[in-house]
PDB file of N, CA, C and O in Angstrom:
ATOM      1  N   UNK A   1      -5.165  -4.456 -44.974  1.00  0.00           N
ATOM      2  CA  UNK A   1      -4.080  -4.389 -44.016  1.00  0.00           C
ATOM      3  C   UNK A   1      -4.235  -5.547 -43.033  1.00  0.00           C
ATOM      4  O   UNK A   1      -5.339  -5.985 -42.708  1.00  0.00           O
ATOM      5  N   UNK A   2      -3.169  -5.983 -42.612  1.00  0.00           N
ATOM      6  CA  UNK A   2      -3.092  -7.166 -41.892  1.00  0.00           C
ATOM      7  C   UNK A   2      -3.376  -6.939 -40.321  1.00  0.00           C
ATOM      8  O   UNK A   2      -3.417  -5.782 -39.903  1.00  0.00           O
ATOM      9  N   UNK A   3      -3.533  -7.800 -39.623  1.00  0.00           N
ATOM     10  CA  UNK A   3      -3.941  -7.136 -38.017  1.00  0.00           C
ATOM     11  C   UNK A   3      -2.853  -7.108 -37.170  1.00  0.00           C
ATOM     12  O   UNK A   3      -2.971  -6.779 -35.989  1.00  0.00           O
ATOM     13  N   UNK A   4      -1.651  -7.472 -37.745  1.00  0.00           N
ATOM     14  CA  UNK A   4      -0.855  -7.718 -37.584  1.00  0.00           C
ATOM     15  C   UNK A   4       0.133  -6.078 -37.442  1.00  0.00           C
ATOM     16  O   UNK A   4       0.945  -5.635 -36.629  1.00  0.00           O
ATOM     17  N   UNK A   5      -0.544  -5.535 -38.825  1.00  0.00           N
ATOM     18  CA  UNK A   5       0.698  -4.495 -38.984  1.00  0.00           C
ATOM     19  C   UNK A   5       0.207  -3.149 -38.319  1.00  0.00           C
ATOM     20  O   UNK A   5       0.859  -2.182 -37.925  1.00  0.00           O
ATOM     21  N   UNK A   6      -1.911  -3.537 -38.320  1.00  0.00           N
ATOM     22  CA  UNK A   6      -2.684  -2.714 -37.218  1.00  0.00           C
ATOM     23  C   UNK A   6      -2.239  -2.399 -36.004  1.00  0.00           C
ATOM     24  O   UNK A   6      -2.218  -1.299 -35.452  1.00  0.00           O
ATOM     25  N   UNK A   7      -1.798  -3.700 -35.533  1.00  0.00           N
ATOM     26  CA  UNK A   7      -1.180  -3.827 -33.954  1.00  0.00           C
ATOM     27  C   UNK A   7       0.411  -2.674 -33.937  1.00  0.00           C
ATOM     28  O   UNK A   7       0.814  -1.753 -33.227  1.00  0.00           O
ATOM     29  N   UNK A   8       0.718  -3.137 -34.703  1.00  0.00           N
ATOM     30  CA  UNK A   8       2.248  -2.927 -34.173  1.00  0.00           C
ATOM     31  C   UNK A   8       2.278  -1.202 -35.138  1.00  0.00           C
ATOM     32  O   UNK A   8       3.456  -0.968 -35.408  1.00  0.00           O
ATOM     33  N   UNK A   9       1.413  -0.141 -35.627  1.00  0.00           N
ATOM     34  CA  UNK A   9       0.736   0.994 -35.742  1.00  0.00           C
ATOM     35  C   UNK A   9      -0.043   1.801 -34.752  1.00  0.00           C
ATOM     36  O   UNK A   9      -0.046   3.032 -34.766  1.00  0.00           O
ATOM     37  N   UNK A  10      -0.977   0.767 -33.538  1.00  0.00           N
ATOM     38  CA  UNK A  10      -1.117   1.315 -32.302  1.00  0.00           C
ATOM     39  C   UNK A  10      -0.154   1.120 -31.748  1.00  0.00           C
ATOM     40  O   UNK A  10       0.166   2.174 -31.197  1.00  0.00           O
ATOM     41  N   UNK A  11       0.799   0.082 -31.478  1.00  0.00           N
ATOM     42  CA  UNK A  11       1.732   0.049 -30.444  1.00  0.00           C
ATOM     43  C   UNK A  11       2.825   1.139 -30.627  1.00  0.00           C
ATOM     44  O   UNK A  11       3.190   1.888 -29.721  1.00  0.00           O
ATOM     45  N   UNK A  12       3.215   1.145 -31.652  1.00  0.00           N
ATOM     46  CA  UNK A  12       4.514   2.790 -32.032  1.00  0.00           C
ATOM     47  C   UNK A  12       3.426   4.164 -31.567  1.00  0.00           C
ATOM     48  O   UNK A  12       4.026   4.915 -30.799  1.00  0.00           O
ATOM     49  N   UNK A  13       1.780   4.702 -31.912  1.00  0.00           N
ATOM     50  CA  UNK A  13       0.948   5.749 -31.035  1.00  0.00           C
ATOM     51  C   UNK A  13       0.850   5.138 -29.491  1.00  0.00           C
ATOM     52  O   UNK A  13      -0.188   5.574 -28.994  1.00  0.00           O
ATOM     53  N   UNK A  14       1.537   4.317 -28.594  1.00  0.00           N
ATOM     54  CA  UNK A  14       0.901   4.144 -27.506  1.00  0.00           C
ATOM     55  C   UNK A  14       1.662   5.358 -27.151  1.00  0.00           C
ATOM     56  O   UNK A  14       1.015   6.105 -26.417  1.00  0.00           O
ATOM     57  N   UNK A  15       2.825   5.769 -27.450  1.00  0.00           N
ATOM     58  CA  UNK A  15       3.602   6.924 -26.145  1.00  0.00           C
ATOM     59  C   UNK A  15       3.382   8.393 -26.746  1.00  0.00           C
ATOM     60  O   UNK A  15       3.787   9.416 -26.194  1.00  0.00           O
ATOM     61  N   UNK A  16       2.544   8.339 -28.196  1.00  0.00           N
ATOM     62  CA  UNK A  16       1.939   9.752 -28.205  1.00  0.00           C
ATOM     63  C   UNK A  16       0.779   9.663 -27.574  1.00  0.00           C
ATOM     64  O   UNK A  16       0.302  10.780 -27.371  1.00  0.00           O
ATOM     65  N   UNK A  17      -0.139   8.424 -27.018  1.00  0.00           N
ATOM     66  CA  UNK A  17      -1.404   8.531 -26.651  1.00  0.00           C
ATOM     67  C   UNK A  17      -0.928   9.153 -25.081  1.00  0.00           C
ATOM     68  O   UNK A  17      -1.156  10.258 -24.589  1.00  0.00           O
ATOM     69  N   UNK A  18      -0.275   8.126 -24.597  1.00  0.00           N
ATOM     70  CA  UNK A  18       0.205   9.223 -23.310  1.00  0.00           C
ATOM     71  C   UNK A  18       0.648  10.175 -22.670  1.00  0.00           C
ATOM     72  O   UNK A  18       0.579  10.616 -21.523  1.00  0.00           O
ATOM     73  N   UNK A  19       1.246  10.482 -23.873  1.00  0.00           N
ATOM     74  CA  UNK A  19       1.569  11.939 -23.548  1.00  0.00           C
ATOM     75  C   UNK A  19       0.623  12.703 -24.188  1.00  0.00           C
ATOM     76  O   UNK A  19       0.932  13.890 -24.077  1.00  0.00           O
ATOM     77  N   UNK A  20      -0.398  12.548 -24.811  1.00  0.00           N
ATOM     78  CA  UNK A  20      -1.581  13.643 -25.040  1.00  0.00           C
ATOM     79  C   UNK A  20      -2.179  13.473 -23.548  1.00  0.00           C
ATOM     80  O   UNK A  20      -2.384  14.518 -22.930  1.00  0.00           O
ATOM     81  N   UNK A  21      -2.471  12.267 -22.928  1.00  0.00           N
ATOM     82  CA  UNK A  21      -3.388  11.706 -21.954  1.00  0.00           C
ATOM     83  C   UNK A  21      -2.428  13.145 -20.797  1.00  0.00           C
ATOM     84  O   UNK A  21      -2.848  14.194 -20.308  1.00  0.00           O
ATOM     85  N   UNK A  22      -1.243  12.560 -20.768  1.00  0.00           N
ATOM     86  CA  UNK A  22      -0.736  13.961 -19.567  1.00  0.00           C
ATOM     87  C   UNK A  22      -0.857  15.005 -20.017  1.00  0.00           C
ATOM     88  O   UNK A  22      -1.412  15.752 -19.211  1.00  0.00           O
ATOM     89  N   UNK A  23      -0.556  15.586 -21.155  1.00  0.00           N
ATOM     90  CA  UNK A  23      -0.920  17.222 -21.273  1.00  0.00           C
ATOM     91  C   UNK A  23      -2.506  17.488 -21.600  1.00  0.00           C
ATOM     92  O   UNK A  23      -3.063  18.585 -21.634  1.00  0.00           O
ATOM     93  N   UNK A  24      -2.922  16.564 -21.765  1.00  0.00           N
ATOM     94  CA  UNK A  24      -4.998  16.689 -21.004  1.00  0.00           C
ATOM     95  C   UNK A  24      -5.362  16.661 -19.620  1.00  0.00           C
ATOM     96  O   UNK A  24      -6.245  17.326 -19.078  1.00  0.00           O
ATOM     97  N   UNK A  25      -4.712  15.955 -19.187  1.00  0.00           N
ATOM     98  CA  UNK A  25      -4.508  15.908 -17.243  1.00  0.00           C
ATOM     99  C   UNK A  25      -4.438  17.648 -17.282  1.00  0.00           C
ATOM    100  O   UNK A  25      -5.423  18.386 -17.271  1.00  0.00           O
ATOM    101  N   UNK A  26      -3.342  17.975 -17.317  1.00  0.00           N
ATOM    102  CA  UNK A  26      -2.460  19.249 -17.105  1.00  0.00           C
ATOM    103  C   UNK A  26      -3.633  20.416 -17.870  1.00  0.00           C
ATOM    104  O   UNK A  26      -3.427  21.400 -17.159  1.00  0.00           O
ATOM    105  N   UNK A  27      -4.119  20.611 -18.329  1.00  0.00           N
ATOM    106  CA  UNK A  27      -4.799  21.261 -19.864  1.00  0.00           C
ATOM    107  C   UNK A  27      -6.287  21.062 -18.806  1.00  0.00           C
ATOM    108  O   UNK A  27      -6.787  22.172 -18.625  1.00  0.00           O
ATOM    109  N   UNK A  28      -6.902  20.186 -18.251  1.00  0.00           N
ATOM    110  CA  UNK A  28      -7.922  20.161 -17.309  1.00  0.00           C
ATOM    111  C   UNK A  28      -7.952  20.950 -15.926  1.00  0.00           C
ATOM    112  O   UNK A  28      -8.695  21.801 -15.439  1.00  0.00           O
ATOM    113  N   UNK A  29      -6.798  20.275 -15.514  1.00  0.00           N
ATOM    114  CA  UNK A  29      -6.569  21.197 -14.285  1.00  0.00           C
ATOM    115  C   UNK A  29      -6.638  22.541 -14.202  1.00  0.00           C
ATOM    116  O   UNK A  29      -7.279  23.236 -13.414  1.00  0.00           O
ATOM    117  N   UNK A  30      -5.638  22.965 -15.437  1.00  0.00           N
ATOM    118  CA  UNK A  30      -5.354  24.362 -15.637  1.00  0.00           C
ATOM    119  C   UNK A  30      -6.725  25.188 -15.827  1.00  0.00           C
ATOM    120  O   UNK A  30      -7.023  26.226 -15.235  1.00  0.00           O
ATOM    121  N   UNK A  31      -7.358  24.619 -16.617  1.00  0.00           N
ATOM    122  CA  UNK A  31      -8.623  25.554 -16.904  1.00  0.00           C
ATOM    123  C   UNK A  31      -9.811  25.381 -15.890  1.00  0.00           C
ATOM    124  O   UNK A  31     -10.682  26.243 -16.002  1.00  0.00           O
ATOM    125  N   UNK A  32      -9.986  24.537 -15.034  1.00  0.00           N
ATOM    126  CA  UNK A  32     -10.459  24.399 -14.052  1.00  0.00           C
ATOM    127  C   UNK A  32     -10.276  25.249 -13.117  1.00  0.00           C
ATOM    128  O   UNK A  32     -11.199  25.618 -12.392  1.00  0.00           O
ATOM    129  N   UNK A  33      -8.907  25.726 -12.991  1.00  0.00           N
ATOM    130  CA  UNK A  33      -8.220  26.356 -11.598  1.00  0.00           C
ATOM    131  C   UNK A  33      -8.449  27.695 -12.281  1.00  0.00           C
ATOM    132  O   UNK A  33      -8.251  28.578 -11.446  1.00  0.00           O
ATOM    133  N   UNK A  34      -8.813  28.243 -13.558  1.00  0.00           N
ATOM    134  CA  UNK A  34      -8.591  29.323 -14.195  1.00  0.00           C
ATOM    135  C   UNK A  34     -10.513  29.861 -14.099  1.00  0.00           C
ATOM    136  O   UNK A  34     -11.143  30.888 -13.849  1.00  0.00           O
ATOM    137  N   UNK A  35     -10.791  28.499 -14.456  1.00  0.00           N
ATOM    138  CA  UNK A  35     -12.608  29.214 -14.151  1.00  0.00           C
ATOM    139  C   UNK A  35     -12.882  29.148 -12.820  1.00  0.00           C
ATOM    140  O   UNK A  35     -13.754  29.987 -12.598  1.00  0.00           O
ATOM    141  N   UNK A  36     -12.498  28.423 -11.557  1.00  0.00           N
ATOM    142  CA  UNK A  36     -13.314  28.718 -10.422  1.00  0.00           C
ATOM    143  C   UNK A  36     -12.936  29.977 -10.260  1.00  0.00           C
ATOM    144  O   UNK A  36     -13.782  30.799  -9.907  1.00  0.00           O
ATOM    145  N   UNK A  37     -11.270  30.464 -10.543  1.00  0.00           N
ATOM    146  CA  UNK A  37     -11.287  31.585  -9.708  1.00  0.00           C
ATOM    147  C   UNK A  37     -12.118  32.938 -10.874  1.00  0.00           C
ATOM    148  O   UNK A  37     -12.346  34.108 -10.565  1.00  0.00           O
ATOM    149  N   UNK A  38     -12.313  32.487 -11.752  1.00  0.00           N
ATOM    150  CA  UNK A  38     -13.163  33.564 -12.242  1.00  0.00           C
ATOM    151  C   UNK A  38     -14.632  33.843 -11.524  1.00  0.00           C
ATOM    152  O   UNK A  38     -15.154  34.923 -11.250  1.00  0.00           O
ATOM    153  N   UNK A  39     -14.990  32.842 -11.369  1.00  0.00           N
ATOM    154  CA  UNK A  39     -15.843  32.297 -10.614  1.00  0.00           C
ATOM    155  C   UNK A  39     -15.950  33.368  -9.403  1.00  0.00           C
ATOM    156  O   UNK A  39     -16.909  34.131  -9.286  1.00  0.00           O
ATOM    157  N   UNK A  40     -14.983  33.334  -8.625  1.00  0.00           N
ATOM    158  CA  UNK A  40     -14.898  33.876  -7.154  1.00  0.00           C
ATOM    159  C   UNK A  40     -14.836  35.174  -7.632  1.00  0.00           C
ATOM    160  O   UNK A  40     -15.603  35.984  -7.111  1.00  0.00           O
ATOM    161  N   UNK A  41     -13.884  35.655  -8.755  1.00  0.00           N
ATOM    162  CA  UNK A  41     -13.577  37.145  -8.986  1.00  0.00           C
ATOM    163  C   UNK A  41     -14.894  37.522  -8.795  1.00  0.00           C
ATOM    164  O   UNK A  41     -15.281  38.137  -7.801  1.00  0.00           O
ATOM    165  N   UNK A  42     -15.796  37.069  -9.983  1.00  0.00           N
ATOM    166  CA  UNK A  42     -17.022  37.833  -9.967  1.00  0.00           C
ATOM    167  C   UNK A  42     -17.833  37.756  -8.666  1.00  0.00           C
ATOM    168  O   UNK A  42     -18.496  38.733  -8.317  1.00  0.00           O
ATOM    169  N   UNK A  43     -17.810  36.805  -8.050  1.00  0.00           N
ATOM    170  CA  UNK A  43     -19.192  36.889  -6.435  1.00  0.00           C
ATOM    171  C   UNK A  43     -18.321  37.915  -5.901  1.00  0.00           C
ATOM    172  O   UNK A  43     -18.844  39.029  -5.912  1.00  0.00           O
ATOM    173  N   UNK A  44     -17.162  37.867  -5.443  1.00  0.00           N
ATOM    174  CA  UNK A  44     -16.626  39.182  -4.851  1.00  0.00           C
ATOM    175  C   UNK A  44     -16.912  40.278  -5.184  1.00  0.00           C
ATOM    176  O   UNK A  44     -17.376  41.070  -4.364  1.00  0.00           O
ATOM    177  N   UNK A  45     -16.681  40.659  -6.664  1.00  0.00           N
ATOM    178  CA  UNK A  45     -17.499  42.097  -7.252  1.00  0.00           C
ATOM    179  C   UNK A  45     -18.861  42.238  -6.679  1.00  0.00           C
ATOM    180  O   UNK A  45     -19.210  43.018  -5.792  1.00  0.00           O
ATOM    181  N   UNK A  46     -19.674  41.247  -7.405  1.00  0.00           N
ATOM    182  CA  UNK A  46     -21.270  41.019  -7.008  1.00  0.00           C
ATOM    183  C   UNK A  46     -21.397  41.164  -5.698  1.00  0.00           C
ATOM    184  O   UNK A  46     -22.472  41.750  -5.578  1.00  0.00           O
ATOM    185  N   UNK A  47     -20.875  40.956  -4.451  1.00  0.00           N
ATOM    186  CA  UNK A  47     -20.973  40.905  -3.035  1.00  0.00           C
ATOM    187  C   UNK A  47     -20.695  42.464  -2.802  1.00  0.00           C
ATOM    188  O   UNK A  47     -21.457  43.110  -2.083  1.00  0.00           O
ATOM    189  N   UNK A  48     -19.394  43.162  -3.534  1.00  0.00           N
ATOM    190  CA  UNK A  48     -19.100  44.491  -3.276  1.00  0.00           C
ATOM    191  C   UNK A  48     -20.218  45.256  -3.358  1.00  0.00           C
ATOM    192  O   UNK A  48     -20.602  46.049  -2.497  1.00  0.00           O
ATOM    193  N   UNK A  49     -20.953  44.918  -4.822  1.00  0.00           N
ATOM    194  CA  UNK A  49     -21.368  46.453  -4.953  1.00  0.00           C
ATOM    195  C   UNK A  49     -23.260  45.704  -4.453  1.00  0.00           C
ATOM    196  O   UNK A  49     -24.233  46.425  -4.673  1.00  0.00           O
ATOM    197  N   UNK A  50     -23.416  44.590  -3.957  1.00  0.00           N
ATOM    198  CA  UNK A  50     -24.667  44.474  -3.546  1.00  0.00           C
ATOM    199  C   UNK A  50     -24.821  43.461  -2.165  1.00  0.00           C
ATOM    200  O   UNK A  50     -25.408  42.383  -2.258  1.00  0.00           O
ATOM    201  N   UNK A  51     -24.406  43.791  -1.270  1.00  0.00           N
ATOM    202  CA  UNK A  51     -23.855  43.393   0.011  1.00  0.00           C
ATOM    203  C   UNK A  51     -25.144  42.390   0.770  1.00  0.00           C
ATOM    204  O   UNK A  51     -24.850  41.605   1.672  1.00  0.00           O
ATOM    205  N   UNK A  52     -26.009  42.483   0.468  1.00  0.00           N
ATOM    206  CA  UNK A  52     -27.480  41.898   0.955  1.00  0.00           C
ATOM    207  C   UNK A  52     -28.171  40.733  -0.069  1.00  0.00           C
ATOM    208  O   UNK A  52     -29.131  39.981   0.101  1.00  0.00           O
ATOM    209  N   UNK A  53     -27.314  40.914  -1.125  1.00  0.00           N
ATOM    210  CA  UNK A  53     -27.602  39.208  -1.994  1.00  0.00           C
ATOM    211  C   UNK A  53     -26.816  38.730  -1.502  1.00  0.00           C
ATOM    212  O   UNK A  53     -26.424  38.022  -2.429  1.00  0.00           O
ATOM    213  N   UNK A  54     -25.767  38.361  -0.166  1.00  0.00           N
ATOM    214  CA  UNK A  54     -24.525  37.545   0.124  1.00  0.00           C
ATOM    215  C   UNK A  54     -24.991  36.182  -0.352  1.00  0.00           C
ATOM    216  O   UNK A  54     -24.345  35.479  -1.130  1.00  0.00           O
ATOM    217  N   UNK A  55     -25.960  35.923   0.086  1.00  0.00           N
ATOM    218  CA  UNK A  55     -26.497  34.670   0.113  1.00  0.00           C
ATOM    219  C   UNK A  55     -26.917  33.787  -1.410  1.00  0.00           C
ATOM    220  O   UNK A  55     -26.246  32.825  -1.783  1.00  0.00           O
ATOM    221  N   UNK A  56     -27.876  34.195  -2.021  1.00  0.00           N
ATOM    222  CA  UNK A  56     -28.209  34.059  -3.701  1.00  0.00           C
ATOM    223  C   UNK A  56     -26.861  33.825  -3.880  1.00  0.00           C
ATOM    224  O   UNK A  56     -26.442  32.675  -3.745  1.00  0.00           O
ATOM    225  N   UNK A  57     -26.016  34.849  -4.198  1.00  0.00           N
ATOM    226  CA  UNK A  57     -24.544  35.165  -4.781  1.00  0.00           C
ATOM    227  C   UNK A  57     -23.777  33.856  -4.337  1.00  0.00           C
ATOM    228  O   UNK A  57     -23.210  33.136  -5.159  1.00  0.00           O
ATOM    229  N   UNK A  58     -23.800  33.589  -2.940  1.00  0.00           N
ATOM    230  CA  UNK A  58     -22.434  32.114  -2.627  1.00  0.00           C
ATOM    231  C   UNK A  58     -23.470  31.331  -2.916  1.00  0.00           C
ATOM    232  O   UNK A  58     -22.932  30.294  -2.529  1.00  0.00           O
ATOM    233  N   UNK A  59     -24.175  31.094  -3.162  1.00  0.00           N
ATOM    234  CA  UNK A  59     -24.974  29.496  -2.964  1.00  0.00           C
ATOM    235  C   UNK A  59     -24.667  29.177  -5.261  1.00  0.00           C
ATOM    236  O   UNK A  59     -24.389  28.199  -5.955  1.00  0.00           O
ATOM    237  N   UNK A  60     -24.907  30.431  -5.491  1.00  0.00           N
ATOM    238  CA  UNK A  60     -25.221  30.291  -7.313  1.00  0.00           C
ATOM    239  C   UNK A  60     -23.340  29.863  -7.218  1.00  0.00           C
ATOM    240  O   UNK A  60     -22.964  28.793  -7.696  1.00  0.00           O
ATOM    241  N   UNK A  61     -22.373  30.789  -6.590  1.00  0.00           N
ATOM    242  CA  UNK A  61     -20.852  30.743  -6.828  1.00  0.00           C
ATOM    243  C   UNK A  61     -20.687  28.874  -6.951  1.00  0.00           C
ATOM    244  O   UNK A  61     -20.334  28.189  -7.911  1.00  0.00           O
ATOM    245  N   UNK A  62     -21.177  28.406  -5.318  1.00  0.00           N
ATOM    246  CA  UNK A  62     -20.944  27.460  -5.066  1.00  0.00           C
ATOM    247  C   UNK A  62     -21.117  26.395  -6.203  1.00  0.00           C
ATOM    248  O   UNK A  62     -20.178  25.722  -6.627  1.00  0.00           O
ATOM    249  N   UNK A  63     -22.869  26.271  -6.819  1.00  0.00           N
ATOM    250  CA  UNK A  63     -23.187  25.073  -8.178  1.00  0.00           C
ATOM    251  C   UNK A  63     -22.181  25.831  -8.850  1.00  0.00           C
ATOM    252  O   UNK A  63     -21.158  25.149  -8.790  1.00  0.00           O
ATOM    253  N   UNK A  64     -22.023  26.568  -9.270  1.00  0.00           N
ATOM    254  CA  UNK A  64     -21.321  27.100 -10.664  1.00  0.00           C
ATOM    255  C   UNK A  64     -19.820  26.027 -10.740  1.00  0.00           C
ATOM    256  O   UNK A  64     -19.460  25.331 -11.689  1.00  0.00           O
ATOM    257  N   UNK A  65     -19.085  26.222  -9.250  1.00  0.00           N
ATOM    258  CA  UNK A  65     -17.967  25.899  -8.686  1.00  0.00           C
ATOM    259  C   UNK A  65     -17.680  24.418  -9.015  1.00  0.00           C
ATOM    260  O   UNK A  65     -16.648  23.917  -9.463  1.00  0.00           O
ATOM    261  N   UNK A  66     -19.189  23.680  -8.584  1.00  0.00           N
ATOM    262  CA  UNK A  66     -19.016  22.259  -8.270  1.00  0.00           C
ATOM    263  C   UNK A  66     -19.315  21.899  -9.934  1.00  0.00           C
ATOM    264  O   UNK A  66     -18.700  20.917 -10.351  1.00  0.00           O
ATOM    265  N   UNK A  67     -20.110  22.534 -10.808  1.00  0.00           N
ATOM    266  CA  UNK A  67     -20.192  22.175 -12.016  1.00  0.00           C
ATOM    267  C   UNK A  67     -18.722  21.836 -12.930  1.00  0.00           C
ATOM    268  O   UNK A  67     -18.481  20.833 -13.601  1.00  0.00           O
ATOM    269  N   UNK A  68     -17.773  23.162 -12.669  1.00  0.00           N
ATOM    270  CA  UNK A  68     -16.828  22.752 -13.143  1.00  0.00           C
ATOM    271  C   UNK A  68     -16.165  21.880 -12.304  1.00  0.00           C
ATOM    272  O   UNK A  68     -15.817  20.869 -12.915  1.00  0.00           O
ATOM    273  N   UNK A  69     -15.856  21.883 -11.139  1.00  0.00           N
ATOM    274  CA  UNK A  69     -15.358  20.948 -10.433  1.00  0.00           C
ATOM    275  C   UNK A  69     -15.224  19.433 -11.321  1.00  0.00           C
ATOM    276  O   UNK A  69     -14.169  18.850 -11.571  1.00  0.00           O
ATOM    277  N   UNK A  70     -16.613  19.001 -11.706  1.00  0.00           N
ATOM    278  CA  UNK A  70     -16.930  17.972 -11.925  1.00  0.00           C
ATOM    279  C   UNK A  70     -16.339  17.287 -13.459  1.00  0.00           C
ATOM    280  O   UNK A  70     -15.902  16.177 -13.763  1.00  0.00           O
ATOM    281  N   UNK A  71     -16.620  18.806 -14.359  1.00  0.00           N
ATOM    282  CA  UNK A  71     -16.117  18.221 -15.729  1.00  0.00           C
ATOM    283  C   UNK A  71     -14.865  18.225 -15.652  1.00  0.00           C
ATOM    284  O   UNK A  71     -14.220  17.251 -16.038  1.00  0.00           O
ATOM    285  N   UNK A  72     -14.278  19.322 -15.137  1.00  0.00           N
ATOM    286  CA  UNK A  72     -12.232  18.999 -14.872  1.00  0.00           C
ATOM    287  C   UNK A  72     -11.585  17.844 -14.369  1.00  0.00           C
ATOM    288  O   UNK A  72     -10.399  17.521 -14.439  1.00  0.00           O
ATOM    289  N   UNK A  73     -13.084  16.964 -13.568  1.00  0.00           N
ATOM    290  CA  UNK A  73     -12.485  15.606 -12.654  1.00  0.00           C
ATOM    291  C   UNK A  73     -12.883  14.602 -13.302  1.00  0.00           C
ATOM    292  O   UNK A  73     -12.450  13.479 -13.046  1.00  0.00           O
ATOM    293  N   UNK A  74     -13.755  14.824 -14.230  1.00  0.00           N
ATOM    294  CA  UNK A  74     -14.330  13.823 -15.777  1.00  0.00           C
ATOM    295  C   UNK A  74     -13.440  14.004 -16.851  1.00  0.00           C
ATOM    296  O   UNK A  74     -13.193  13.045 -17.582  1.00  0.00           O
ATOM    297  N   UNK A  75     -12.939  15.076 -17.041  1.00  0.00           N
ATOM    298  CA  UNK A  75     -11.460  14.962 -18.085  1.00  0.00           C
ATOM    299  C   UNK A  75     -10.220  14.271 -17.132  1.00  0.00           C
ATOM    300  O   UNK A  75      -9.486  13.529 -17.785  1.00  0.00           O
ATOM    301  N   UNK A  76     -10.043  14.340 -16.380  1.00  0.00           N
ATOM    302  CA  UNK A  76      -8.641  14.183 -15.982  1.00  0.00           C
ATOM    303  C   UNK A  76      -8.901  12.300 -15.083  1.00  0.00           C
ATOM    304  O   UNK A  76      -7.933  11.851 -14.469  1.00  0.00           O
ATOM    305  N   UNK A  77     -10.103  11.530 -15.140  1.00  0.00           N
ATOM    306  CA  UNK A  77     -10.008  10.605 -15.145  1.00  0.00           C
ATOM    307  C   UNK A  77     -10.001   9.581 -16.866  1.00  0.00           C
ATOM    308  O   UNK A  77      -9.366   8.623 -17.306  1.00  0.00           O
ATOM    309  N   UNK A  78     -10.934  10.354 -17.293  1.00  0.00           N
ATOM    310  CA  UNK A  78     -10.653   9.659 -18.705  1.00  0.00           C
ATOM    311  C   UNK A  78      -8.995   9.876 -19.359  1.00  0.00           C
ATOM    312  O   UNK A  78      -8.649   9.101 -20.251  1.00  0.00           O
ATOM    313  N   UNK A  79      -7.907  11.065 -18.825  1.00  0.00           N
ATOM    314  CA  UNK A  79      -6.632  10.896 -19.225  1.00  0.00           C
ATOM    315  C   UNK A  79      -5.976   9.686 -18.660  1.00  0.00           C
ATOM    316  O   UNK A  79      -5.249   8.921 -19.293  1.00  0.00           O
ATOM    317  N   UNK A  80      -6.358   9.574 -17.206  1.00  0.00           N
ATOM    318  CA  UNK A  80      -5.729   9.142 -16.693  1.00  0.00           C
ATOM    319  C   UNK A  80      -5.794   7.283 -17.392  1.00  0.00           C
ATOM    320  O   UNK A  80      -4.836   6.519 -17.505  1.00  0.00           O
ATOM    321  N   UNK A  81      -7.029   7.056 -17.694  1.00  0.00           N
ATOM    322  CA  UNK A  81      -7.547   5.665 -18.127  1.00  0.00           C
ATOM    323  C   UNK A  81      -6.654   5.773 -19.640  1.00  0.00           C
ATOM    324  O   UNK A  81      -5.868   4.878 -19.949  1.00  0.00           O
ATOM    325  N   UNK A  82      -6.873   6.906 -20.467  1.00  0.00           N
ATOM    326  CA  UNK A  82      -5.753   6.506 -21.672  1.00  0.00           C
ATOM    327  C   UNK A  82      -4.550   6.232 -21.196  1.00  0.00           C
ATOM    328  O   UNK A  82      -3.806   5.411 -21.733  1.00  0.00           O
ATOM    329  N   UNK A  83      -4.172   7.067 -19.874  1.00  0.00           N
ATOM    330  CA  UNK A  83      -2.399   6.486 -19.704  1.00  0.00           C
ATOM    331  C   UNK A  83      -2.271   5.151 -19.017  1.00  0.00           C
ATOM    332  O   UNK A  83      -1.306   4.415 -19.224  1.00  0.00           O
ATOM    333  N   UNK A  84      -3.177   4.871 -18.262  1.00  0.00           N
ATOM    334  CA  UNK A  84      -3.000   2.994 -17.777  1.00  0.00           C
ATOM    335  C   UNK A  84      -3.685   2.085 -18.698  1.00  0.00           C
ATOM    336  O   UNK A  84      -3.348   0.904 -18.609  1.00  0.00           O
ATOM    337  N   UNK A  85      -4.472   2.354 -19.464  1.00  0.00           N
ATOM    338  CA  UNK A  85      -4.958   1.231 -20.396  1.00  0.00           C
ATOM    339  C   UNK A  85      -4.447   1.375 -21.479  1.00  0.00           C
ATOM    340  O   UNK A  85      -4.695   0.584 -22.389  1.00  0.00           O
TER     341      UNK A  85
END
């Protein structure tokens, strides 16, 4: 195959690459926003029924929190780099 006909085969996938790149944006966020608050559901239970771990309980909520934090903000910059590059 020519590099020629390579090129112009990525160039017709550039506007499915971006629109995967936005519904991965969207698809990150979402599950991000879907595990912290699972996240919280449970320390709230855990806080209910054991009122004197407050502490253990928010500090573990908190890494748990920032862990995903981090991979939802590591997917949704690598979308963002497929949609400008």
């Amino acid at each position: 195959m020519t590099l020629l006909a390579i090129l112009l085969q990525a160039a017709a996938a550039a506007g499915y690459a971006k629109l995967g790149a936005g519904i991965g944006a969207g698809v990150a966020a979402i599950g991000a926003g879907i595990g912290i608050g699972q996240i919280g559901k449970g320390a709230v239970e855990s806080i209910a029924r054991q009122p004197e771990a407050v502490g253990d309980i928010r500090s573990n909520m908190i890494v748990a929190a920032a862990l995903i934090e981090g991979v939802a903000f590591f997917a949704i910059v690598v979308c963002l780099l497929i949609l400008f590059l």
